[in-house]
Every structure is written in C-alpha cells, then in structure tokens.
N, C-alpha and C positions, 0 to 999 in steps of 0.2 A: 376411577378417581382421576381427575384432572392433576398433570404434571405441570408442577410449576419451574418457570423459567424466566432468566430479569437480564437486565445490563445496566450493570455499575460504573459510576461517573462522576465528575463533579468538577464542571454541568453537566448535568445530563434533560435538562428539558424539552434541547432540541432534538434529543435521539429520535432517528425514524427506524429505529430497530424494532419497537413494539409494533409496529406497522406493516415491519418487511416478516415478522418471524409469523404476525397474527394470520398474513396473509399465507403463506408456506403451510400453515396448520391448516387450513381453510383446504385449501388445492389439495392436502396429501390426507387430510379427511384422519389428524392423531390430532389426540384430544388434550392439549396443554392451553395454558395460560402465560402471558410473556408480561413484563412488567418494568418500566426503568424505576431504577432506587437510587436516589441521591445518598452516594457514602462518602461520611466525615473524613475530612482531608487526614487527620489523623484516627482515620477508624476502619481502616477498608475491613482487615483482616475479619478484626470481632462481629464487623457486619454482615461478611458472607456469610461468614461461620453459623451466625444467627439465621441464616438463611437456608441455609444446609439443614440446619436443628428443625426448619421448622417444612422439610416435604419439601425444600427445593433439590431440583436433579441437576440443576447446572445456570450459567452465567457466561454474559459475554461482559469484556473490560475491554473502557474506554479511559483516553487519558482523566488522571494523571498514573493511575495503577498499574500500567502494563509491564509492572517493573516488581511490584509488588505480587501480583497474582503469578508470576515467575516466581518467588520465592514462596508463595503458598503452595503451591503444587505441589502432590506428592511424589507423583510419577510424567515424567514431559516424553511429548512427544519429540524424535529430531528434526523438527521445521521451529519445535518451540527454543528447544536447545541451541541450534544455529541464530535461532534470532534474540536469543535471552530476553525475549521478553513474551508474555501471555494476552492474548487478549478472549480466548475460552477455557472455560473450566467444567469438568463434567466429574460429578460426584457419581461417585460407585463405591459404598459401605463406607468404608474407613479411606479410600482411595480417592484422591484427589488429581485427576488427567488433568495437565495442563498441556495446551494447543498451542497457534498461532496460525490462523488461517490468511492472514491478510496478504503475505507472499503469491500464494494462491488464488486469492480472489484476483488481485491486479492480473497474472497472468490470464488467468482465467478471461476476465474482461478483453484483455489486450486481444488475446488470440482468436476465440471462438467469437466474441460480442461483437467487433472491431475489424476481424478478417487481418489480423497485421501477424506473420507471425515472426518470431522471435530469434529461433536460429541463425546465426550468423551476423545478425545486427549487431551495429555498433550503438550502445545504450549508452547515454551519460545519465547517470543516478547521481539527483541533487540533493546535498545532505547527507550527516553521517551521525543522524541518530537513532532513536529506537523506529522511527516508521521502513528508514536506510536498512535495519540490521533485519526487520519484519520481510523485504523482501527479497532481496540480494541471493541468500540460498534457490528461490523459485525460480530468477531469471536466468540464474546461473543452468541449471536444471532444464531449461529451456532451450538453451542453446545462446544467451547473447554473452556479448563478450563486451564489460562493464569499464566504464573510466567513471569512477568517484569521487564528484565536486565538493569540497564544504569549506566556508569561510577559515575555518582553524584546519590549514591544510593537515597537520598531523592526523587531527583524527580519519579523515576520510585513508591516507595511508595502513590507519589502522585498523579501518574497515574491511580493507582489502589486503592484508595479514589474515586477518580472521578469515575470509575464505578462500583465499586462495590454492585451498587444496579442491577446489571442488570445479573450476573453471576461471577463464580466462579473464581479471580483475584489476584494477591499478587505483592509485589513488592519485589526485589531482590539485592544485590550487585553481581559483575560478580564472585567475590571468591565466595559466599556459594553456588555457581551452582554447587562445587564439589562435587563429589558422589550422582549427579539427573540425572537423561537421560530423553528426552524430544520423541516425537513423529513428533513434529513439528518443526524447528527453523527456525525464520523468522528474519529477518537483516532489521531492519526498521530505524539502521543508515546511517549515512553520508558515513562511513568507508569507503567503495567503491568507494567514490569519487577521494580518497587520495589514492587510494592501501593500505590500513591501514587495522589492524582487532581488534574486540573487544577483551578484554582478556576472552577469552572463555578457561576455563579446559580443558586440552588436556591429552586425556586417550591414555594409554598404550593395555589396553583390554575393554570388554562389560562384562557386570554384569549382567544378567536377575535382571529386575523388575516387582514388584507385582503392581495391579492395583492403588496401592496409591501412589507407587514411591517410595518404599520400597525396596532398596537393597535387592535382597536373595545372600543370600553369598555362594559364590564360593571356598573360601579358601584362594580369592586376596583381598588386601588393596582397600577399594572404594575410595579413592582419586586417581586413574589409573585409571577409569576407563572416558569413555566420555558420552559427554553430547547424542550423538546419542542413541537413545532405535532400535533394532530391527526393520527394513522396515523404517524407521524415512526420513521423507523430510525436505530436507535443500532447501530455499527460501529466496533467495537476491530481495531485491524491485530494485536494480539498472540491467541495461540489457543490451547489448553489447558489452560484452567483458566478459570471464574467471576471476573472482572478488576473491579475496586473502580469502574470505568467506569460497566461494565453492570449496577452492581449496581445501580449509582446514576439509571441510566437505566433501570431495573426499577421504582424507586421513584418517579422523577418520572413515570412513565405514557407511555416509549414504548413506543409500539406492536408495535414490531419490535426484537428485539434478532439480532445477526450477529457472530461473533468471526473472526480471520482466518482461519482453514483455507482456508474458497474462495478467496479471493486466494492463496494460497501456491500451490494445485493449478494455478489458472489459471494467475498466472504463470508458472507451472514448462511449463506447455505451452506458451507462449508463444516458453516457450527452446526448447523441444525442435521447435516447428514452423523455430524461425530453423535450428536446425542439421542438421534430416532432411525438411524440405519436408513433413513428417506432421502431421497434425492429431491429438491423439489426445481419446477421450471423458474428459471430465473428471468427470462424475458419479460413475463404479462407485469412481473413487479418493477420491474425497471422502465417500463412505459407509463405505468402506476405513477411512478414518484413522478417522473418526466411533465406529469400533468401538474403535479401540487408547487 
C-alpha cells in the first residue's frame, strides 16, 4: 500500500517539495505518494489531524505553521526543541515526532555541496526569527562562531541567550557590524521576499583581519570598509531569483555567492530519511531544479 506524504502551506502552489520528495521515492525505489495541501490560515491543526485519519505517515511545514506544528507535536526531537519551531511531522500510532531539519539542511548545503567548511568561521546570521532560531543550533554544532544581526537589536540578543550554552554567539544591531568582516553571511530574513535588504555596512575597500576580527590597519578608515572578509560566502535562504542580498554581496566582493535551493534539497532529505530510514542522493535533484 502506498504511503502517503504532503506539505502544508499557505501558499503552498509554489512548493517544489512534491517534486524533490517524488523524485527521492523514484532513486530509493519506497513506494509513497507526496502531495502539497493548502491548510486554512485558521485550520492547520484539524487539517493534519484529518490527514493523519485518513493513512497519512507524515508532513513537511511550511510557513506560516512552523510555530504551530511545534505545538502539535507530541514528542520533538532536540534540533526541533532548540529551534521551537517544526517544519516535519511523522506520525507513529498516537505519536506525533516533530523535527526541524532546516538547521541541517543549510549546513549540509554549506559544507559538503559548497566545499566551505564551517569550523572556526566568523558567521554573521541575519535575522532573529523562526528561520534564525531553525538554524543557529546546526551551525553552532559545526563549529562557527555566530554574531546575530536583526533590525530590533533585542531580539537578535535574545537569540543568542537562547544558545549560548552550546557555542560561541552574540547578538548585534546592523550599525555596530561596521568595521567586522565576516567569513560567512547568511540572510535568514524575510528581505528577499519584498526585494528589500537588511542595512548591512557597505564598504568602500577590505581591511585584512586578524583571527579575532581585529582590523589590522591599512592606513584606511574601518568604517569603509565591508562586512565581506577574504574568500567570504554570501548565502540567501530564499532561491529563484537574483535577491537584492546577493547583489549586494556580488558588489561588495564576496567571493562566493549560494541561494537556498541546496538547503531546500537537503532538508527535504533530511525528512525523507526521519520517515523511510533512506538516505537519498541530493545532488541529481539539485541539478534538477537548477534546470527549472
């Protein structure tokens, strides 16, 4: 009997989830069905629930729910617990697993897909909301050592409260970014949605830095210079389209530019391993979308 599996949204027209998971069933040869379900802004719950009743094993959440399927769940995993928020569910009897693979995906992407790895870089994580709290536990886990930008400096402070038992974290306003260069910058807001961009420092030159993040001086003002360090990757979580981010980190001279597709792919297996014990290849499908 065919296992049925969806992802819930709203919207959800554009999900290319039923696409990346059909294609995963295809390669690992398990016999499921995937399905996006547009659920009522006010109806997630009774909709899964109905979906559970009726032979589904499980679901991936997309905004606006990942806040809600955290509160459906009966038992979380600690990636979902650190990120208080869900974006997979896997039904077992009366049990309700709730996940959060996105943390993981992004790494995942970064390191293995990307060749960058993580340890000891200086990250700046833009944004201190649920995509922020989704991955902050992984990179930590990884080895980078985090300064957390967001327009309402409190929160991003209090982003970095919440993990700061687990590695090395702070929290930031977008002004005192001047005169830091990062290794990493990761756009873990909305902005891209809008064509918007954070106010990020826009340098005139690069400044070599010392392993702490200590200007050495050149003989130029370090408020010119940018937040880019040397080989530095710039990584938008959002993907299909040229993002007002990347443009802008095209022009300050990072090195690397990444939009999120890999993160979408990885996470998406991420699910698919929690609910069929399969690991599936993530590459041939991220060449996939790369084409569409």
């Amino acid at each position: 009997m065919t296992d049925r599996y969806a992802v819930f949204g709203n919207p959800i027209s554009h999900s290319k989830s039923p696409l990346i998971h059909t294609q995963f069933a295809c390669q690992t040869g398990q016999d499921i069905s995937y399905e996006a379900i547009l659920a009522p802004l006010n109806g997630f719950r009774d909709t899964v629930l109905a979906f559970r009743e009726e032979d589904g094993r499980g679901i991936n959440v997309t905004v606006p729910f990942k806040f809600e399927a955290f509160q459906l769940a009966t038992q979380l995993t600690a990636r979902a617990q650190a990120a208080q928020a869900v974006n997979t569910l896997k039904f077992d009897g009366t049990v309700i697993i709730g996940d959060n693979t996105d943390g993981t995906g992004l790494v995942a992407d970064i390191e293995r897909n990307l060749d960058f790895i993580l340890r000891g870089k200086r990250v700046l994580l833009m944004g201190a909301g649920g995509a922020a709290y989704g991955v902050a536990l992984p990179l930590l886990n990884a080895g980078a050592i985090i300064t957390v930008a967001n327009r309402t400096e409190d929160k991003a402070h209090q982003l970095a409260i919440v993990f700061a038992a687990h590695g090395p974290i702070q929290g930031s306003s977008y002004s005192a970014l001047a005169g830091l260069q990062f290794d990493c910058v990761i756009n873990a807001t909305s902005s891209s949605l809008s064509d918007s961009l954070p106010p990020l420092p826009r340098g005139d030159c690069a400044m070599p830095r010392s392993s702490s993040n200590t200007p050495i001086s050149n003989g130029k003002n370090a408020n010119n210079m940018g937040i880019f360090a040397p080989n530095a990757l710039a990584y938008d979580m959002m993907y299909g389209k040229e993002t007002p981010f990347l443009m802008f980190a095209k022009e300050q001279g990072a090195a690397h530019l990444a939009d999120g597709i890999g993160m979408l792919v990885e996470q998406a297996a991420e699910s698919f391993f929690l609910w069929r014990n399969v690991r599936p290849d993530t590459a041939p499908v991220i060449a996939k979308l790369r084409l569409i």
